[in-house]
ZAPA-568010 format. One record per residue: residue number from 1; residue in one letter; x, z, y of N, C-alpha, C in turn. Coordinates in nm, 3 decimals. Atoms other than C-alpha are relative to their C-alpha. Layout:
N
   resi   resn       n_u       n_w       n_v      ca_u      ca_w      ca_v       c_u       c_w       c_v
    NUM      A         X         Z         Y         X         Z         Y         X         Z         Y
...
***
This chain:
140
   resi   resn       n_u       n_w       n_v      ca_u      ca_w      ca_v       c_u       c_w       c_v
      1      X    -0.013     0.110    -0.090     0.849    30.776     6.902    -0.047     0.046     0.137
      2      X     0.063    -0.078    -0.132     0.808    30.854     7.296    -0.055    -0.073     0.036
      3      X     0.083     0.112    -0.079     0.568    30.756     7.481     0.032    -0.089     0.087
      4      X    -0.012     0.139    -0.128     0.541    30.400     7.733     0.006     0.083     0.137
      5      X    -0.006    -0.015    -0.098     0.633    30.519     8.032    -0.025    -0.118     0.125
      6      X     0.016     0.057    -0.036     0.499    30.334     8.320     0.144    -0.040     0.086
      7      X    -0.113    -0.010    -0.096     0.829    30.200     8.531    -0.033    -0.003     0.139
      8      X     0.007    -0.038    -0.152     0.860    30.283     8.882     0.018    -0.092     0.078
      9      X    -0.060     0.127    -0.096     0.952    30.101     9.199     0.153    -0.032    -0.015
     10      X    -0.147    -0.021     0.067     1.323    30.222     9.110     0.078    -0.096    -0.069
     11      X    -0.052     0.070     0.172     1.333    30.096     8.739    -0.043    -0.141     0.090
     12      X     0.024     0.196    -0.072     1.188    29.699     8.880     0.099     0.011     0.069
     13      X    -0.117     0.020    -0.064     1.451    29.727     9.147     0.105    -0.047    -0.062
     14      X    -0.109    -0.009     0.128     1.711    29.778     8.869    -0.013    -0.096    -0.053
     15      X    -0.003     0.105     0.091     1.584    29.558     8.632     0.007    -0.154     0.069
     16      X     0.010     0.144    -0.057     1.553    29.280     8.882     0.151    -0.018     0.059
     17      X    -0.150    -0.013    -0.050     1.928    29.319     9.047     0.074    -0.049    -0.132
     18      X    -0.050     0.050     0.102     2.040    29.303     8.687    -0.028    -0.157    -0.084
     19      X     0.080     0.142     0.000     1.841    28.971     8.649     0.079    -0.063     0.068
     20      X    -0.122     0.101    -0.095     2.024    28.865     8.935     0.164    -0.059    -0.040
     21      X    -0.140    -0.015     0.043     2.352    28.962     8.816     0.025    -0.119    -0.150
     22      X     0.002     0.126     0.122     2.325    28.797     8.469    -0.018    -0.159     0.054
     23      X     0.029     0.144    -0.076     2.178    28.461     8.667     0.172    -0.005     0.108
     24      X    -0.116     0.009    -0.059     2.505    28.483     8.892     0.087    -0.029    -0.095
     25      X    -0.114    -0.009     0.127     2.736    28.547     8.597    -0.001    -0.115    -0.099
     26      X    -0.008     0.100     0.067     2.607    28.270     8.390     0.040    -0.139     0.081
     27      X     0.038     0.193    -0.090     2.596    27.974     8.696     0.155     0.031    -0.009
     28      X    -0.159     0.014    -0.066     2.994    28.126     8.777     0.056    -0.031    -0.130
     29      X    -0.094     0.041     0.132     3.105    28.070     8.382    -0.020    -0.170    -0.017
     30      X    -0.017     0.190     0.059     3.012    27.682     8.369     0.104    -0.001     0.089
     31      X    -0.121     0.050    -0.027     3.309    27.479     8.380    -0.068    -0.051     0.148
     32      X     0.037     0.066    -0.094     3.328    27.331     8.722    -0.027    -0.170     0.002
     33      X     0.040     0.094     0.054     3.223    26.962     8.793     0.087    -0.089     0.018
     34      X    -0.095     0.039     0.016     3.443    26.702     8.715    -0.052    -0.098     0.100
     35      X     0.089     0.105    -0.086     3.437    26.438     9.021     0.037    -0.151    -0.094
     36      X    -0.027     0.172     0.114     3.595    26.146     8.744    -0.128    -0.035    -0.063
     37      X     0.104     0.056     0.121     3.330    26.208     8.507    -0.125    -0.013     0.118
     38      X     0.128     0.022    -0.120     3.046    26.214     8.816    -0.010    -0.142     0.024
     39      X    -0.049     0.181    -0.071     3.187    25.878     8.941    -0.020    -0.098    -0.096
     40      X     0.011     0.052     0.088     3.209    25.738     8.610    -0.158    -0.033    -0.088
     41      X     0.135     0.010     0.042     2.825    25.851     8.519    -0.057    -0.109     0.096
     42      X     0.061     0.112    -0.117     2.756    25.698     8.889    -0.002    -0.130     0.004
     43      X    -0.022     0.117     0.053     2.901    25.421     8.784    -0.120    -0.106    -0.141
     44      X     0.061    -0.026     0.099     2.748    25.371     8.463    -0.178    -0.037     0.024
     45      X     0.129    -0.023    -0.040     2.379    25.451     8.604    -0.061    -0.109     0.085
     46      X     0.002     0.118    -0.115     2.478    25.152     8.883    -0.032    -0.061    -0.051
     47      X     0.009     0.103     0.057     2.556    24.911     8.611    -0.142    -0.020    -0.063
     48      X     0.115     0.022     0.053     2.239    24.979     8.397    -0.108    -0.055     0.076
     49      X     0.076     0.049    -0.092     2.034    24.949     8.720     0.025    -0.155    -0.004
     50      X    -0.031     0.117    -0.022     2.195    24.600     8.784    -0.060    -0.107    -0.139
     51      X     0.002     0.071     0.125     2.162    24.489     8.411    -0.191     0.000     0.032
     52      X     0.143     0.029     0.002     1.787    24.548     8.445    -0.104    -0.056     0.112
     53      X     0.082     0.122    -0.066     1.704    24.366     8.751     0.036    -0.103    -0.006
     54      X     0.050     0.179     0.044     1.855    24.084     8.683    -0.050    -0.067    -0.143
     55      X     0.103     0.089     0.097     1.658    24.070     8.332    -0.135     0.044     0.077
     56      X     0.082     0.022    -0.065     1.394    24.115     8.576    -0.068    -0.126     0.061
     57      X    -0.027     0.152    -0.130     1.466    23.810     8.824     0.015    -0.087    -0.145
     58      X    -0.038     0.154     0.032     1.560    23.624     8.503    -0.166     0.015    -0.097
     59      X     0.144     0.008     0.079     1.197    23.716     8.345    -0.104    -0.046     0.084
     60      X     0.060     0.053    -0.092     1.049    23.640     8.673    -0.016    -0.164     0.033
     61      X    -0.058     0.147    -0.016     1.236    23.317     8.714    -0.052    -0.090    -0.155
     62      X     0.043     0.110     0.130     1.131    23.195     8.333    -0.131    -0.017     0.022
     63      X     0.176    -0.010    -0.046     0.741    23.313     8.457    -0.040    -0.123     0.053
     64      X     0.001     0.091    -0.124     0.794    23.075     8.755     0.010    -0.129    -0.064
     65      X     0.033     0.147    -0.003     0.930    22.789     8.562    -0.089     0.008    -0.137
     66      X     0.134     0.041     0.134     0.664    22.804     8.261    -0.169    -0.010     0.149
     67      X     0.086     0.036    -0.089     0.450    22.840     8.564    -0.022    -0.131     0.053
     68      X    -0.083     0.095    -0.037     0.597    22.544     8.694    -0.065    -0.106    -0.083
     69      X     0.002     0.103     0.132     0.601    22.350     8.367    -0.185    -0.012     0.022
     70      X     0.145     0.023     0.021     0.231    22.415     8.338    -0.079    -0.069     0.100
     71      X     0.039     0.064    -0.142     0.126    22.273     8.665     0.046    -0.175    -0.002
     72      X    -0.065     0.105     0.051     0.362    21.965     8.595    -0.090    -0.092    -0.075
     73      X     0.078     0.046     0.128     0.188    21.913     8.286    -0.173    -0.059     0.049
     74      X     0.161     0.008    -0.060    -0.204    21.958     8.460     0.017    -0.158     0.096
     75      X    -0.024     0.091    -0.100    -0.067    21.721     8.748     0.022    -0.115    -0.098
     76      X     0.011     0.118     0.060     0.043    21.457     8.480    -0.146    -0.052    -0.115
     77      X     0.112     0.039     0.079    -0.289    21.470     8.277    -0.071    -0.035     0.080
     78      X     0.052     0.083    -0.127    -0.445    21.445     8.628    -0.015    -0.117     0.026
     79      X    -0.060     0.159    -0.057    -0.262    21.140     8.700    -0.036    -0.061    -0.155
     80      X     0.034     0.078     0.092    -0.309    21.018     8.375    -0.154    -0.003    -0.029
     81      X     0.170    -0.010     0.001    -0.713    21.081     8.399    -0.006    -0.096     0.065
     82      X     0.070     0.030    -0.047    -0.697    20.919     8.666     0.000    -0.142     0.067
     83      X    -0.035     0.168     0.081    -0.525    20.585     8.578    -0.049    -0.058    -0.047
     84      X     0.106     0.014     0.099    -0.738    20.588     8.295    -0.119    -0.074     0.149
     85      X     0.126    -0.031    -0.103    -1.033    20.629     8.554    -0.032    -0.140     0.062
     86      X    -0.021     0.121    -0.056    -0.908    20.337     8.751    -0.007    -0.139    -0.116
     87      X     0.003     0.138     0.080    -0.817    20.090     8.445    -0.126    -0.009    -0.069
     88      X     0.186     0.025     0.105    -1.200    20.155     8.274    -0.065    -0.083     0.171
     89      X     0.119     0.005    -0.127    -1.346    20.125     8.648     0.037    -0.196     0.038
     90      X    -0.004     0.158    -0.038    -1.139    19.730     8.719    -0.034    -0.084    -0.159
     91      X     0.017     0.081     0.107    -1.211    19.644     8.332    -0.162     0.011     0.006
     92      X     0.136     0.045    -0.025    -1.604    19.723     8.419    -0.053    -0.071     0.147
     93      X    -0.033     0.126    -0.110    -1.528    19.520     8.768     0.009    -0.127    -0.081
     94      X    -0.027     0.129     0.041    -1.396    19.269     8.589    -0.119    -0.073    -0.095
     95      X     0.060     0.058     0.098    -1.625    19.244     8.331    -0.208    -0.028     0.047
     96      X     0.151     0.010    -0.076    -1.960    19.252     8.574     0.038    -0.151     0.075
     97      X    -0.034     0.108    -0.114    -1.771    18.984     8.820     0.016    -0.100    -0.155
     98      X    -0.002     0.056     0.115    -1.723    18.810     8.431    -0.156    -0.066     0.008
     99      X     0.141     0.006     0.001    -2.093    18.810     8.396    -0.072    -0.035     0.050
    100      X     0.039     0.068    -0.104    -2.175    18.745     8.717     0.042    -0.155     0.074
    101      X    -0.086     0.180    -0.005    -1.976    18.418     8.689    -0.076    -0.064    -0.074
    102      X     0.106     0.099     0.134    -2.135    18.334     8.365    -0.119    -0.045     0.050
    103      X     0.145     0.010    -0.047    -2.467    18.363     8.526    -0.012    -0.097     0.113
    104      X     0.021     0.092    -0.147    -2.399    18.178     8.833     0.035    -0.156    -0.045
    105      X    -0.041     0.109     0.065    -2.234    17.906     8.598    -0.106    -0.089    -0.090
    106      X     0.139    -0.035     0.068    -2.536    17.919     8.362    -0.099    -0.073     0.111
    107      X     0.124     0.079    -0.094    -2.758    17.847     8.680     0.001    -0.133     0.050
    108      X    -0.007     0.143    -0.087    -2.591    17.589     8.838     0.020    -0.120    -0.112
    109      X    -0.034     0.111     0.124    -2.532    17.378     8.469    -0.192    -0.021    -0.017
    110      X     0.159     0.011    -0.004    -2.931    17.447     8.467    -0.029    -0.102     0.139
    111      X     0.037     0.049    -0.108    -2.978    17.330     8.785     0.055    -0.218     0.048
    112      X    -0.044     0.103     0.039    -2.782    17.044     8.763    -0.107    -0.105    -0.098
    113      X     0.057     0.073     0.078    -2.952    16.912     8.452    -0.170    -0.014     0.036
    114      X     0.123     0.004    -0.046    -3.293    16.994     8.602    -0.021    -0.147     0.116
    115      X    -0.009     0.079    -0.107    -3.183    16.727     8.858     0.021    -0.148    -0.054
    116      X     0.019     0.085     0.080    -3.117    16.516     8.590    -0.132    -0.052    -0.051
    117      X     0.195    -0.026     0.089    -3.488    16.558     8.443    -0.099    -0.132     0.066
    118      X     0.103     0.077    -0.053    -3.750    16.273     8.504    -0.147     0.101     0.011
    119      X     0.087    -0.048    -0.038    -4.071    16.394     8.600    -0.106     0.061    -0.111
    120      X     0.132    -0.040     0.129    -4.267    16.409     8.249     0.109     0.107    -0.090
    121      X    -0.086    -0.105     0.015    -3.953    16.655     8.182    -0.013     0.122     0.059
    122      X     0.014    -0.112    -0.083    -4.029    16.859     8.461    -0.139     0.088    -0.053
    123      X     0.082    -0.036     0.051    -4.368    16.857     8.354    -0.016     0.070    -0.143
    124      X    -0.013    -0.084     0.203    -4.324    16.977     7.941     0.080     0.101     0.054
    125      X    -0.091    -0.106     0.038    -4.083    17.231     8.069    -0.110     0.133     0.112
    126      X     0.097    -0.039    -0.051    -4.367    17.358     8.343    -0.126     0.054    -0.082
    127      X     0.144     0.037     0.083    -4.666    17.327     8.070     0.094     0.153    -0.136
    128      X    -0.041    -0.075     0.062    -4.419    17.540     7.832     0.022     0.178     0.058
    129      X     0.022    -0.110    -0.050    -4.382    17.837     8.080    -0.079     0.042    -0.010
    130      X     0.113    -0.084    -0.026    -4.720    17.842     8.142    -0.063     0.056    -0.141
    131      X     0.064    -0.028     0.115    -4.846    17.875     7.803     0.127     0.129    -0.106
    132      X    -0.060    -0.144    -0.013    -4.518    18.153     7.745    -0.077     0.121     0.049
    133      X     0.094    -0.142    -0.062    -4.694    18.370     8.013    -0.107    -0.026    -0.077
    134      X     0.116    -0.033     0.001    -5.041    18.292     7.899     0.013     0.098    -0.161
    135      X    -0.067    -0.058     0.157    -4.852    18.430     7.504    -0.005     0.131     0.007
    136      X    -0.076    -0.165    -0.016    -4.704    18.732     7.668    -0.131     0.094     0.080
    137      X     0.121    -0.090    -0.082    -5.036    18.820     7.870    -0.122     0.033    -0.141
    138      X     0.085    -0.036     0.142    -5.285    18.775     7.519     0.104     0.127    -0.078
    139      X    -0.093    -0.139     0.112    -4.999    19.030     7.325    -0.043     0.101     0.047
    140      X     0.006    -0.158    -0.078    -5.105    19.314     7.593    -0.131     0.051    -0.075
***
């Protein structure tokens, strides 16, 4: 077997020219390029583009109206809080101005009959207070 010879500047020259040559020789054997089938890929590459932004815009656009919807929805529980809110707030109106009727009705049916009262009436109902408080002051 002979020995490795180191190669020269020569031999690289050589071997690299022939590098070249092969790289030339292979790019000149492909078929050339067809401009139908180019146009047709171009084509092709257009449509896919197109197909996928508008399931873009239409994934965007469903985002928007579930976005939408949900807001809708908040805004009518809103409004319906705050209906609510209102019909508790005039049914505890109503039912204080209720109360405050009773009471004023209450006083003046008292007052009235107090006016009715002879004097030894006034007195037993006077004599009964006091001996209430003097009840509620012994309990302490």
């Amino acid at each position: 077997m002979p020995a490795f010879q180191i190669p020269g500047f020569q031999d690289r020259q050589q071997a690299a020219a022939r590098a070249r040559d092969a790289a030339l020789a292979k790019y000149k054997a492909r078929p050339p390029v067809d401009e139908a089938a180019m146009a047709e890929r171009a084509a092709r590459h257009a449509a896919r583009q197109k197909a996928e932004a508008e399931k873009r815009a239409a994934a965007v656009r469903a985002k928007e109206a579930a976005a939408r919807a949900k807001e809708e929805a908040a805004e009518a529980e809103r409004e319906r809080a705050r209906l609510a809110a209102l019909a508790a707030e005039a049914a505890s109106k109503a039912e204080r101005e209720a109360e405050l009727q009773a009471k004023a009705d209450a006083q003046a049916r008292k007052r009235e009959e107090r006016q009715l009262w002879s004097e030894e009436d006034r007195k037993a109902a006077r004599d009964a207070r006091y001996a209430a408080r003097k009840a509620r002051q012994a309990r302490r």
